[in-house]
C-alpha positions as CSV (number, residue, x, y, z in Angstrom):
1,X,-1.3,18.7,154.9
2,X,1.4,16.4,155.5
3,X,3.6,15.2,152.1
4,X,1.9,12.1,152.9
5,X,-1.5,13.5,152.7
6,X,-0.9,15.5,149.6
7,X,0.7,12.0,147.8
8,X,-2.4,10.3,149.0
9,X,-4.9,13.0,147.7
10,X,-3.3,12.8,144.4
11,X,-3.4,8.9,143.7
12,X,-7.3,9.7,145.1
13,X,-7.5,12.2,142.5
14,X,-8.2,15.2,144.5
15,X,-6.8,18.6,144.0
16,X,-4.2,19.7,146.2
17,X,-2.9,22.8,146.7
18,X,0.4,22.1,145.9
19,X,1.4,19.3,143.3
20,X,3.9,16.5,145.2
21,X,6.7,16.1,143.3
22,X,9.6,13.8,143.7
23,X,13.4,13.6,142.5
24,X,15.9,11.4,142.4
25,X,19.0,10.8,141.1
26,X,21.7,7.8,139.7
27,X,25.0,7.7,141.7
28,X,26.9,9.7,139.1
29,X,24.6,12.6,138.5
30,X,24.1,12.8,142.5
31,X,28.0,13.4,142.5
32,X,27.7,15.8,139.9
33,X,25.5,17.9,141.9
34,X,27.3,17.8,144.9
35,X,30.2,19.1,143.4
36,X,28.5,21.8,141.8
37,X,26.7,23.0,144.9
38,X,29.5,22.4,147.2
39,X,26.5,20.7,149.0
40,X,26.7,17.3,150.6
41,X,23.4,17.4,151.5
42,X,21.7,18.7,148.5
43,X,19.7,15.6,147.7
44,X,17.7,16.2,151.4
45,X,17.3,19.8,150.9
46,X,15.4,19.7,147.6
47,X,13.2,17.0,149.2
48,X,11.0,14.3,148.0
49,X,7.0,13.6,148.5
50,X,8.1,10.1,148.4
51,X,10.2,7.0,150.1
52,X,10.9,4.0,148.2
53,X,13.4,1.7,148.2
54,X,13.9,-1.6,145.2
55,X,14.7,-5.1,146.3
56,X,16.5,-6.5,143.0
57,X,18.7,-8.8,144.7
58,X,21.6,-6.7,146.4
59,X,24.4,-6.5,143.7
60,X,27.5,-7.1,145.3
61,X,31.1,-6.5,144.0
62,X,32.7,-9.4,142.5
63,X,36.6,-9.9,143.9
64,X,39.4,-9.1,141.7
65,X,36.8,-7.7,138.8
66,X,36.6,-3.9,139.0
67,X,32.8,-2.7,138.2
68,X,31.7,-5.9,138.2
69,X,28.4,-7.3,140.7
70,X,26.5,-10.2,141.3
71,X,23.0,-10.3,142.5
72,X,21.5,-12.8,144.5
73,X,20.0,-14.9,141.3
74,X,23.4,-15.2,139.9
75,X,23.6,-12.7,137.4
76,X,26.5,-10.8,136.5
77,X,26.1,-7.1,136.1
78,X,29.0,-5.1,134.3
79,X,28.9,-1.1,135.2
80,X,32.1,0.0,133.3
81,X,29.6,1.2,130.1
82,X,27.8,4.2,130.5
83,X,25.3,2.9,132.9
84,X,27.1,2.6,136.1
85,X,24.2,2.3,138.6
86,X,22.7,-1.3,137.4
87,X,25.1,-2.0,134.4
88,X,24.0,-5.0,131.9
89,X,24.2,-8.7,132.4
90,X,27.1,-10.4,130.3
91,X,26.4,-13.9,130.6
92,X,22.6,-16.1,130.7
93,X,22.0,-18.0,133.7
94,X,19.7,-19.8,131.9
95,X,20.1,-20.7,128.4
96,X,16.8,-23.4,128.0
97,X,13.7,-23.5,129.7
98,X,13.0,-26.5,128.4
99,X,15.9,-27.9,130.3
100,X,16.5,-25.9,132.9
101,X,17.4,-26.8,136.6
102,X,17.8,-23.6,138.1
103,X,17.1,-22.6,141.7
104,X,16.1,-19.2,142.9
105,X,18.0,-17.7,146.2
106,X,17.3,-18.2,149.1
107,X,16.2,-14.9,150.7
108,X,18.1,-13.1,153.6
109,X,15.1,-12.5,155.3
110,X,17.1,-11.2,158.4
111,X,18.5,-8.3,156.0
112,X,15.0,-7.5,154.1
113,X,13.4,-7.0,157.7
114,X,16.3,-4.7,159.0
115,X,16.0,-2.5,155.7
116,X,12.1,-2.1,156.5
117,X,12.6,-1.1,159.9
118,X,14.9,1.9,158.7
119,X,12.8,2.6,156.5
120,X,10.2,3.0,158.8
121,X,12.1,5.1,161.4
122,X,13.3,7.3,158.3
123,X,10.2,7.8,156.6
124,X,9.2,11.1,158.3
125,X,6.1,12.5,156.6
126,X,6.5,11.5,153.0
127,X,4.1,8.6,151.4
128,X,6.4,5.3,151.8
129,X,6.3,2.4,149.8
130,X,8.0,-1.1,149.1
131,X,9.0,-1.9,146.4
132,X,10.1,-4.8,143.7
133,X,12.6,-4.1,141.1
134,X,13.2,-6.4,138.1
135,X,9.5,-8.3,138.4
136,X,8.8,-10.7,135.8
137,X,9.8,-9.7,132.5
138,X,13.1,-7.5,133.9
139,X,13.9,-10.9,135.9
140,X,13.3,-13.3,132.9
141,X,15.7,-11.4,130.4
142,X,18.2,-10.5,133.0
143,X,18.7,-15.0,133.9
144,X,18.0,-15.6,130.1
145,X,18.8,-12.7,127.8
146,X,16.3,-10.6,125.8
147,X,16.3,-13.0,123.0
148,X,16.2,-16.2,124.7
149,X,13.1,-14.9,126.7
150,X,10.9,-13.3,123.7
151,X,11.7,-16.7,122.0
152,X,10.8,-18.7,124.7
153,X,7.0,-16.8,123.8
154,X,6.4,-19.0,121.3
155,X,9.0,-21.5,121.4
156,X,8.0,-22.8,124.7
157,X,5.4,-21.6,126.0
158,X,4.2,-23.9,129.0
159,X,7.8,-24.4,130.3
160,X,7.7,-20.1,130.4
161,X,4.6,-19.9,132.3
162,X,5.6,-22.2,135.2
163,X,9.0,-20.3,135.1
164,X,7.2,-17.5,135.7
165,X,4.8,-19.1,137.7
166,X,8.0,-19.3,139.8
167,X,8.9,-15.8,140.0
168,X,5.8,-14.7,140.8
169,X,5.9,-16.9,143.8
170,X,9.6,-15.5,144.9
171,X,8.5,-12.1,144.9
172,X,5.2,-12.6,146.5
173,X,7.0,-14.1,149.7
174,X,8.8,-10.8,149.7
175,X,5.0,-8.6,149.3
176,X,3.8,-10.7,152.3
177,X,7.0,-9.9,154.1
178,X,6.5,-6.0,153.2
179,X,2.9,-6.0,153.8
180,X,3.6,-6.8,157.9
181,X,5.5,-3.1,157.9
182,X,3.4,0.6,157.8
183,X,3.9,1.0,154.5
184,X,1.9,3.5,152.4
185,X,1.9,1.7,149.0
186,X,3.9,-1.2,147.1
187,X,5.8,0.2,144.2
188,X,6.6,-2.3,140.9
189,X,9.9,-1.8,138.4
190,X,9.3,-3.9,135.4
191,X,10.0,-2.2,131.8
192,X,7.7,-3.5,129.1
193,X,8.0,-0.5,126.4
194,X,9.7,0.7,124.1
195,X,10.1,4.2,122.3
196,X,7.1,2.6,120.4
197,X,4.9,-0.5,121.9
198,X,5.6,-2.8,123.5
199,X,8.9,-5.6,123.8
200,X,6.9,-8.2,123.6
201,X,3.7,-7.1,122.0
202,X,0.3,-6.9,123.8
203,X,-1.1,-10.4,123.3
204,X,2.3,-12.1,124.5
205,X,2.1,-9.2,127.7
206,X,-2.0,-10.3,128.4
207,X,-1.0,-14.5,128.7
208,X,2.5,-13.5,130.5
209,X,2.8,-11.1,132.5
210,X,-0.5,-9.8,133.0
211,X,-1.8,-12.4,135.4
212,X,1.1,-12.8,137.8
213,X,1.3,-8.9,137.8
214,X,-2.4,-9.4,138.8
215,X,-1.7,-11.6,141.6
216,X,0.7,-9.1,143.0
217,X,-1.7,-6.0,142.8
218,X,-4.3,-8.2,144.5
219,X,-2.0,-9.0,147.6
220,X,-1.1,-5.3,148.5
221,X,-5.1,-3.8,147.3
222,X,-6.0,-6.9,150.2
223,X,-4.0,-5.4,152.3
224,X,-5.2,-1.7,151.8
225,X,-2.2,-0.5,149.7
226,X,-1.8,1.9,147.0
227,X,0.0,0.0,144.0
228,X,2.6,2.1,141.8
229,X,4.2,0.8,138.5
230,X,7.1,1.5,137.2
231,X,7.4,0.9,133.5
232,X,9.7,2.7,130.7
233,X,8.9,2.5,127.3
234,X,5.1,2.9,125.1
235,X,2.8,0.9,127.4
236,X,-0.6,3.0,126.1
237,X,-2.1,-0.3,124.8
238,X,-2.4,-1.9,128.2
239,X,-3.1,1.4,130.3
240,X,-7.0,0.0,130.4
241,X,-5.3,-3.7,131.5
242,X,-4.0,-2.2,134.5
243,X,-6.5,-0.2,135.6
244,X,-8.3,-3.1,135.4
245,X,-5.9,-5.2,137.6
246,X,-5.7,-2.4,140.1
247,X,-3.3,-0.2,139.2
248,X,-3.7,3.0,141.0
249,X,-0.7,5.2,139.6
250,X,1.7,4.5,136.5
251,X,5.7,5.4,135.9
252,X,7.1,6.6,134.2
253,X,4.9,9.2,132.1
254,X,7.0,10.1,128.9
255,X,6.2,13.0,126.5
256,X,8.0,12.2,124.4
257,X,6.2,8.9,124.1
258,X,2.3,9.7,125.2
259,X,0.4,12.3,124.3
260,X,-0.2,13.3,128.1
261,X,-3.2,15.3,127.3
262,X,-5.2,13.0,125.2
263,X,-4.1,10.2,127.7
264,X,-4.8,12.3,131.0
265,X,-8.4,13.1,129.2
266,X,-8.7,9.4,128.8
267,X,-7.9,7.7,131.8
268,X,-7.0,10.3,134.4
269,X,-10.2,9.6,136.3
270,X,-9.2,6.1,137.0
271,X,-5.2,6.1,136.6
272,X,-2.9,8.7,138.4
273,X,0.5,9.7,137.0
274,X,3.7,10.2,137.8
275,X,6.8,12.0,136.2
276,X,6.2,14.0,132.8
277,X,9.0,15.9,133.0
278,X,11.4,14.5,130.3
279,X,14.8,13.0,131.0
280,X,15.6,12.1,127.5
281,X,14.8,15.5,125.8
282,X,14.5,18.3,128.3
283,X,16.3,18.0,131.2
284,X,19.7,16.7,129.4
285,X,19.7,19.3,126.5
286,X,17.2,22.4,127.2
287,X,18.5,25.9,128.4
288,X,17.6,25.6,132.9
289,X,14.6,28.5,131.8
290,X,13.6,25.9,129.1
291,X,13.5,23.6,132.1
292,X,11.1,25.4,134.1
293,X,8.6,26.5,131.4
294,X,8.3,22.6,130.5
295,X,7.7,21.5,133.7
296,X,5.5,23.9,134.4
297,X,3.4,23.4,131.2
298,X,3.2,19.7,132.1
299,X,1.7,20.9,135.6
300,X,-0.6,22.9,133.5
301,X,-2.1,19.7,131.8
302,X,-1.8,17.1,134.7
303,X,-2.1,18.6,138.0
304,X,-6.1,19.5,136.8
305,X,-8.5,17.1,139.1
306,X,-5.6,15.9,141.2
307,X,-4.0,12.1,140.0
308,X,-0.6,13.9,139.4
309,X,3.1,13.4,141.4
310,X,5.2,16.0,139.4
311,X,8.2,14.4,138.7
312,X,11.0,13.8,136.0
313,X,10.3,10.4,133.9
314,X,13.2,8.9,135.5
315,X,16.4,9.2,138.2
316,X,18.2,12.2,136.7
317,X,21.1,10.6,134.7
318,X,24.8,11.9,134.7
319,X,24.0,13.4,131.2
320,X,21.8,16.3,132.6
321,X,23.4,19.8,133.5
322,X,23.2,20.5,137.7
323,X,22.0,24.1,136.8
324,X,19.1,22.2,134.8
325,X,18.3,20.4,138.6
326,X,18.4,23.3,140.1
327,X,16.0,24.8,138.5
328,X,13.7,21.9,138.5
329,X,13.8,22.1,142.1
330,X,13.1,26.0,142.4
331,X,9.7,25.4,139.8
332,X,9.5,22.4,142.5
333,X,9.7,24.7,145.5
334,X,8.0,28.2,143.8
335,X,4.3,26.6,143.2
């Protein structure tokens, strides 16, 4: 079987005989490993089941401000903290949505096409997807600010949902432009947990986000795509909600968070996973054996009736030891 095969005989919840996995890493921790292997071309050689890459508005680097990027909606992202690959908004685009003139970008369609076409002369044999960073919720806070956008819940309620409304409509432009490519699946970013439920609490997530993330799902199932979601954070009280939207497979799938057995028991028949491996606890502090006999006792629970993509939760962050990748990637390579 082809990588792409296997992928799709997981998200159909058939065993395989050998689990996909996927890997991959933030700028700095790909550096790291480089310069501990002495291997440029480590990344490729431990291989992916996967393809995927985010539109979230091209970051670029703002002039005369060192580590400092604008995306295409106007935000400006600082990477000088500790997290150097997306960094944090500084400054709201928006401060009111109840007076608010603001105007999303136009899209550079020209550029979104070429990037497709790469993909799909890159894609080899691995499952491919599209996919959408910083959908609703991600893009509200990052124009408005985390406050400014749970208060705008109950503050303001009708001027948020045609906001929204408005997102929804930017980024479904950019599924119908996707959906004209060979694309295996369309792939979501759009955090909504936290180490314990959710941001904004489930009945605010039902009326908000829930419907346009809906409309979404139902353009790329339309279209006879598998749909993938990435979300960090406690999302177990909305796992049934997305099922019942279409969701066929959900990331990332925290330990330390779920219980992955009772939850796998639960919905594994209808919802496949993907990661498991822990990036906040194992990979950055356990011994490289401790590594291995984790991930392989998370195989142990999720690979059983296929709807598993063995993975860590997250890209591998700077904090976690190269000899700790490394022997991910041999548990990775040894099934």
């Amino acid at each position: 079987m082809t990588r792409r095969e296997l992928v799709i005989a997981a998200l159909e919840h058939r065993q395989t005989p050998v689990l996909p996995f996927h890997m991959e890493f933030t700028e700095q921790a790909l550096e790291n490993l480089i310069a501990y292997t002495g291997n440029p071309n480590i990344e490729e050689e431990i291989g992916s089941y996967l393809y995927y890459w985010q539109y979230w508005g091209w970051p670029t680097e703002i002039p005369g401000r060192p580590g400092w990027f604008r995306d295409d909606f106007g935000v400006e992202w600082d990477r000088n903290g500790a997290d150097k690959d997306i960094g944090l908004p500084q400054e709201n685009v928006i401060e009111d949505l109840e007076d608010c003139d603001y105007q999303f970008p136009v899209l550079d369609e020209a550029r979104l096409r070429s990037q497709y076409q790469y993909m799909m002369e890159h894609k080899g044999d691995r499952f491919c997807m599209a996919g959408f960073g910083f959908v609703m919720f991600e893009r509200l806070w990052s124009l408005m600010g985390m406050e400014n956008a749970l208060v705008s819940m109950v503050a303001c309620p009708e001027e948020l949902d045609a906001f929204l409304d408005r997102i929804c409509d930017y980024y479904c432009h950019l599924i119908d432009i996707a959906l004209e490519y060979d694309f295996d699946g369309i792939y979501f970013g759009d955090d909504w947990g936290q180490q314990k439920g959710l941001i904004m609490g489930s009945a605010h997530w039902r009326h908000f986000i829930k419907p346009r993330m809906a409309r979404m799902y139902a353009k790329a199932k339309a279209a006879g795509k598998y749909v993938l979601q990435h979300s960090c954070g406690d999302c177990n009280e909305i796992l049934p909600d997305l099922i019942e939207i279409g969701l066929d497979c959900y990331q990332t799938f925290q330990p330390e968070v779920y219980d992955i057995e009772k939850v796998k028991a639960l919905y594994g028949d209808k919802l496949a996973f993907w990661g498991g491996v822990s990036t906040q606890r194992c990979l950055p502090y356990a011994t490289p054996q401790g590594v291995k006999d984790e991930a392989l006792r998370v195989a142990k629970i999720l690979r059983k009736d296929g709807g598993y993509i063995w993975a860590p939760t997250h890209a591998i962050a700077f904090d976690v030891p190269p000899e700790n990748i490394m022997a991910l990637a041999e548990v990775f390579h040894q099934q």
